[in-house]
C-alpha positions as CSV (number, residue, x, y, z in Angstrom):
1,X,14.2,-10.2,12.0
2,X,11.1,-10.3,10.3
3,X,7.9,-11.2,11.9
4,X,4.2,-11.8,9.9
5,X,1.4,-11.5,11.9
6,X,-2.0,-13.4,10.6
7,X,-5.5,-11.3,11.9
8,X,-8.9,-12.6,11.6
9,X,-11.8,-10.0,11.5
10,X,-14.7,-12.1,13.4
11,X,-18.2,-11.0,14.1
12,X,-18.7,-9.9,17.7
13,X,-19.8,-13.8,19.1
14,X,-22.0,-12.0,21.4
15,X,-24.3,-10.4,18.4
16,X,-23.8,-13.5,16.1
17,X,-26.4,-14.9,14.5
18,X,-26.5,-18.3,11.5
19,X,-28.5,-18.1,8.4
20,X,-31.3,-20.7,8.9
21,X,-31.0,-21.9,5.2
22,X,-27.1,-21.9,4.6
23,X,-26.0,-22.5,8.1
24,X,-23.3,-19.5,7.5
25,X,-22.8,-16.8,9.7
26,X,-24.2,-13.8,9.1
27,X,-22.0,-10.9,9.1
28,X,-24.6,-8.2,8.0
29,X,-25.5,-5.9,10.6
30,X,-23.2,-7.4,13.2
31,X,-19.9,-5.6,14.7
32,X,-16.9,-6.8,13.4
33,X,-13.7,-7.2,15.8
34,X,-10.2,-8.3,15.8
35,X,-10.2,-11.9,16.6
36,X,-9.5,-11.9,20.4
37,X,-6.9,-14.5,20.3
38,X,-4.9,-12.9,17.2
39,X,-4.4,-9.7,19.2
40,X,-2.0,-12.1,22.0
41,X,0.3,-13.1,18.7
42,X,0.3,-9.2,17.3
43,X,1.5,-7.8,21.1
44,X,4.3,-10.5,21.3
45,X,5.6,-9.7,18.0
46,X,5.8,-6.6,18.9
47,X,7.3,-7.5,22.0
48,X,9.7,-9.1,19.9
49,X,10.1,-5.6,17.9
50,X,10.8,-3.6,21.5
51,X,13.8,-6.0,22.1
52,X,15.3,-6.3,18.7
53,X,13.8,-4.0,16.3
54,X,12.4,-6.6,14.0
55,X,10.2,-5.9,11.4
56,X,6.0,-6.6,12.0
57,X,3.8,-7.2,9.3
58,X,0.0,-8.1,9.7
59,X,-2.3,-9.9,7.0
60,X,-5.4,-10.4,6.9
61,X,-7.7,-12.4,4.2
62,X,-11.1,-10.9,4.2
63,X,-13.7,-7.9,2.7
64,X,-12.6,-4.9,1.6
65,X,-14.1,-3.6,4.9
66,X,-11.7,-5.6,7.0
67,X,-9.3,-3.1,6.3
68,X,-10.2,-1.4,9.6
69,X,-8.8,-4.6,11.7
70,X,-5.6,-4.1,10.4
71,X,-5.6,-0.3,10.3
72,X,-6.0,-1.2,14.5
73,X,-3.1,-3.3,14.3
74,X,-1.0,-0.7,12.9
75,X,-2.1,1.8,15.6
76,X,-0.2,-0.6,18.4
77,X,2.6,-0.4,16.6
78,X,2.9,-2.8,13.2
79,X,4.9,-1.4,11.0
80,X,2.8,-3.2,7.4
81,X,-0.3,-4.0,6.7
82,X,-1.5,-6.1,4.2
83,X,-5.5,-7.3,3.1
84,X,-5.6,-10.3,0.9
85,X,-9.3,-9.2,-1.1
86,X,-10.7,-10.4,-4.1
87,X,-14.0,-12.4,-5.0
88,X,-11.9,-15.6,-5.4
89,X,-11.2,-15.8,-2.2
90,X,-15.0,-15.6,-1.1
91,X,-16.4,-18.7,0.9
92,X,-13.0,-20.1,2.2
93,X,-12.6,-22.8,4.2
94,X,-9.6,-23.6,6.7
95,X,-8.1,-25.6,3.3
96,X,-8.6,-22.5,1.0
97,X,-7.7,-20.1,3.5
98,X,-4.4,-21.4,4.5
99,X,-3.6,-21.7,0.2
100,X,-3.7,-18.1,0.0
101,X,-1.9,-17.3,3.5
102,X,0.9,-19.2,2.6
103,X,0.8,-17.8,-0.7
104,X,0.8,-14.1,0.4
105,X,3.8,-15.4,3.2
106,X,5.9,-16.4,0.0
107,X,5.5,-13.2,-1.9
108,X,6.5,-11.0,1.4
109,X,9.7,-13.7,2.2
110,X,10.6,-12.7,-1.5
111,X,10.6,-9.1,-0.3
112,X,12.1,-9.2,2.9
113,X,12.6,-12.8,4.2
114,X,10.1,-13.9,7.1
115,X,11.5,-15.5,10.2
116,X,8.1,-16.1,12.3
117,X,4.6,-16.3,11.8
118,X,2.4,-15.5,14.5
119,X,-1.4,-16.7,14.8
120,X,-3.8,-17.0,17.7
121,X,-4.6,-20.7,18.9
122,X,-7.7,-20.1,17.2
123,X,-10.7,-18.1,15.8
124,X,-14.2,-17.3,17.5
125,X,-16.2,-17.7,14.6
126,X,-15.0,-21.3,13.4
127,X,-12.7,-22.4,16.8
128,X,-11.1,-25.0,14.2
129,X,-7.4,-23.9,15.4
130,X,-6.6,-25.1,12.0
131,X,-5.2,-21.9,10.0
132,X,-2.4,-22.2,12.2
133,X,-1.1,-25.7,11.2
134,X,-2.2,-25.2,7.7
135,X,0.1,-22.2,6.7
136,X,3.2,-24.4,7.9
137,X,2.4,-27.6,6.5
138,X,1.9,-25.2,3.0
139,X,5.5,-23.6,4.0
140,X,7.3,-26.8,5.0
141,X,8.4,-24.6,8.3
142,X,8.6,-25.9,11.8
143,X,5.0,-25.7,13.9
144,X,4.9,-25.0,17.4
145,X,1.3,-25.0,18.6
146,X,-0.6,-24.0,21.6
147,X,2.5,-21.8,22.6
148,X,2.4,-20.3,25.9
149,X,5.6,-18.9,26.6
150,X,8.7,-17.7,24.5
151,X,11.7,-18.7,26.5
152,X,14.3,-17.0,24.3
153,X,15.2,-16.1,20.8
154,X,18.3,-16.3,19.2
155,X,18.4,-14.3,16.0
156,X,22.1,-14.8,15.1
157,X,21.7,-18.7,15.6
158,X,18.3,-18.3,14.4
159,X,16.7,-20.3,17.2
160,X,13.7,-19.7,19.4
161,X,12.8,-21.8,22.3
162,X,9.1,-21.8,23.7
163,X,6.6,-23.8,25.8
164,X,3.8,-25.0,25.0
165,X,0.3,-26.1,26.7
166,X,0.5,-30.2,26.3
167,X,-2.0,-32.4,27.7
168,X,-0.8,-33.5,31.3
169,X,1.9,-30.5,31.5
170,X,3.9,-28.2,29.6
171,X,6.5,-28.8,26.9
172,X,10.1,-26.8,26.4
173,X,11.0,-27.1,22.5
174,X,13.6,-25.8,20.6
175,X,13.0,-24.9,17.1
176,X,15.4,-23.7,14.2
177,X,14.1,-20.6,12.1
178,X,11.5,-19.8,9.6
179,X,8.8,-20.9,11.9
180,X,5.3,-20.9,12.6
181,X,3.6,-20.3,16.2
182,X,0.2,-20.3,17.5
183,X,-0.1,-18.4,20.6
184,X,-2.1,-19.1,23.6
185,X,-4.6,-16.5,25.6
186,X,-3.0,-14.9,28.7
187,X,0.8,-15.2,27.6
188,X,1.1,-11.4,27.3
189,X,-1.1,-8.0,27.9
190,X,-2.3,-6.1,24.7
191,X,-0.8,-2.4,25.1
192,X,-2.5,0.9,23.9
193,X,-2.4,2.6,21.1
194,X,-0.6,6.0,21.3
195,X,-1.6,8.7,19.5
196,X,1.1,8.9,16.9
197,X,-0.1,5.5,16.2
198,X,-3.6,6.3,15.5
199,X,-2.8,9.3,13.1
200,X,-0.6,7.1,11.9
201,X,-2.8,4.4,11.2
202,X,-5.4,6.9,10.1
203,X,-3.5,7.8,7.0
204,X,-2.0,4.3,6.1
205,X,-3.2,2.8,2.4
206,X,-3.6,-0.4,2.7
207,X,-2.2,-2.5,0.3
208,X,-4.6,-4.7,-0.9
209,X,-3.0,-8.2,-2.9
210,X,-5.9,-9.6,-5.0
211,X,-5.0,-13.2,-5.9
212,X,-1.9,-11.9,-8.6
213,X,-0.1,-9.8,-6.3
214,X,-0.9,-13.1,-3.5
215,X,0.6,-15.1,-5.8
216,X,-2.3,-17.1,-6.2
217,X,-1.8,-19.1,-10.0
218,X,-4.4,-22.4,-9.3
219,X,-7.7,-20.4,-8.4
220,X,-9.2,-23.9,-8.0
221,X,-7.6,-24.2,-4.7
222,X,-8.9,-20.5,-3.1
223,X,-12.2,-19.5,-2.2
224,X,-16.0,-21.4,-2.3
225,X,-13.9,-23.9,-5.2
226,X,-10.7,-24.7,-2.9
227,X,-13.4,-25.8,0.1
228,X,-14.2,-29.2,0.3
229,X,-15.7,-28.7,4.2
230,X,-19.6,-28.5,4.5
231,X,-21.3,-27.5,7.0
232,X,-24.5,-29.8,7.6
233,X,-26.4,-28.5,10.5
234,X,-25.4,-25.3,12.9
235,X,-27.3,-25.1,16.4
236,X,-27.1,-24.4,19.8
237,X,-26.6,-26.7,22.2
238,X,-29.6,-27.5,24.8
239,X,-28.5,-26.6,27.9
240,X,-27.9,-29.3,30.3
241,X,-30.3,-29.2,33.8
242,X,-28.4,-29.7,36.9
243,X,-29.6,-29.9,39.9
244,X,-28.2,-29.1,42.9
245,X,-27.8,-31.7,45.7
246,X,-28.2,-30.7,48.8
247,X,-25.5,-32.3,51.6
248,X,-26.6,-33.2,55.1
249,X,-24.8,-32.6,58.0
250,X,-24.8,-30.6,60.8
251,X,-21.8,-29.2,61.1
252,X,-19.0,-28.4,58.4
253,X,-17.2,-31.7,59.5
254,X,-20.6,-33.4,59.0
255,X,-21.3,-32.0,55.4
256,X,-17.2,-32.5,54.8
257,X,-18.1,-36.2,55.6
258,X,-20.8,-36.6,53.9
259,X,-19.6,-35.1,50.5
260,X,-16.6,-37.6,51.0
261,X,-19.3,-40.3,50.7
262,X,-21.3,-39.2,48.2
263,X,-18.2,-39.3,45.6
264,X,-16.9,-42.2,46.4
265,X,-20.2,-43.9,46.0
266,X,-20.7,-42.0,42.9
267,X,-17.0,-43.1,41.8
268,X,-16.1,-46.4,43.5
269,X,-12.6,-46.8,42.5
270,X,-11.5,-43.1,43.5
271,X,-11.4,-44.2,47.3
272,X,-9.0,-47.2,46.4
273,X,-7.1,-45.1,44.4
274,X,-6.5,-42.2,46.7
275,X,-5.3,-44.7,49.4
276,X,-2.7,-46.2,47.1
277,X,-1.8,-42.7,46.1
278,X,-1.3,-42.2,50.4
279,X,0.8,-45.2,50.3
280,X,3.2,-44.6,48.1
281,X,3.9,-40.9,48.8
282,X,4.4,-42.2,52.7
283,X,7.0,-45.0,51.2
284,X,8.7,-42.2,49.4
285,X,9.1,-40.5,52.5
């Protein structure tokens, strides 16, 4: 088994700020972190590792800097780490970055075949959840999105069964292996690093795959040149001005009362609603 895990290094959102020109983010001067949501796919493939022994490897597409985001993957307990760097792959979009994803996932399945890929729902800095979807369209694998448990994993049948978040519930699918996954928050707990890890980590090179070893050939579909998105306008939104209505009444039964009133006048068909809703569960009974 032979899981890739896909890490973002984002801007701290809380220190973010756009250029007022460009309307890019600015990553000078501002504290770089893992993207929150990749850290939930790293800590289930490696709950994935503590079960079977699979195999972990983390990619990341980014500066040379970024280097440090994965060197903090490999302190929880990755076993590879690779940084996809070079100047062609500067100004991606979701369209470009995904190219050279699923490029870098072929050249490691040519090594040692790949059976997942793991990504967070989404990132911070562009919350497209697109990456994702884009690396197994490229592949031709099986997508399961917005996954919120794995149910169970059969690696000699090479089927894994998950839910997933759907509007109005939650889904149970089966899927056949190589796959790809985006993972919900709050489906596992990030561990700590142990100290073996860190030394560990401390005195791991790096690979770093420049387009060649990513087996990038068409350069026309990485980087600013692979990226037909633009971005017109970036701003904050005004913030909305509620007020607070104040509900008569007396006593709690009063105020209970009264709310009632207020939102059925505010919503007219909710009353007639609830009442058929009263009626039918009483028939069922």
């Amino acid at each position: 088994m032979h899981i890739v895990v896909c890490v973002k290094q984002v801007p701290d959102s809380a220190q973010i700020r756009v250029h007022p020109v460009t309307n890019t983010i600015m990553r000078q001067g501002v504290p770089a972190i893992i993207n929150p949501f990749d850290l939930f796919a790293l800590e289930e493939a490696l709950l994935i590792k503590d079960r079977t022994g699979a195999r972990v490897t983390v990619i990341s597409m980014g500066p040379p800097y970024a280097d440090v985001a994965l060197r903090k993957c490999l302190s929880f307990g990755a076993d590879e780490a690779i940084l996809l760097t070079d100047v062609a792959f500067a100004g991606a979009d979701t369209l470009a970055t995904t190219y050279v994803l699923a490029g870098a996932v072929r050249q490691i399945d040519r090594q040692h075949p790949v059976d997942i890929v793991f990504t967070g729902k989404q990132t911070i800095d562009g919350d497209t959840a697109q990456v994702g979807p884009g690396i197994a369209i490229r592949l031709g694998w099986q997508l399961l999105t917005y996954v919120s448990r794995l149910r169970s994993l059969d690696t000699a049948a090479r089927r894994i069964t998950i839910e997933r978040r759907a509007e109005g519930g939650v889904q149970v699918l089966e899927s056949r292996l190589p796959c790809v996954i985006t993972l919900l928050e709050g489906i596992n707990e990030m561990r700590f690093a142990d100290m073996a890890g860190m030394f560990r980590a401390a005195r791991y090179d790096v690979p770093r795959w420049d387009h060649t070893l990513a087996g990038i050939d068409d350069l026309g579909g990485a980087g600013i040149k692979g990226s037909p998105t633009v971005v017109a306008q970036v701003f904050a939104p005004t913030p909305k001005a509620v007020t607070a209505l104040p509900i008569p009444g007396d006593t709690p039964r009063a105020k209970a009362e009264a709310l009632l009133d207020r939102m059925f006048a505010d919503h007219p068909k909710l009353e007639e609603s609830l009442l058929d809703h009263l009626q039918t569960m009483g028939a069922a009974r």
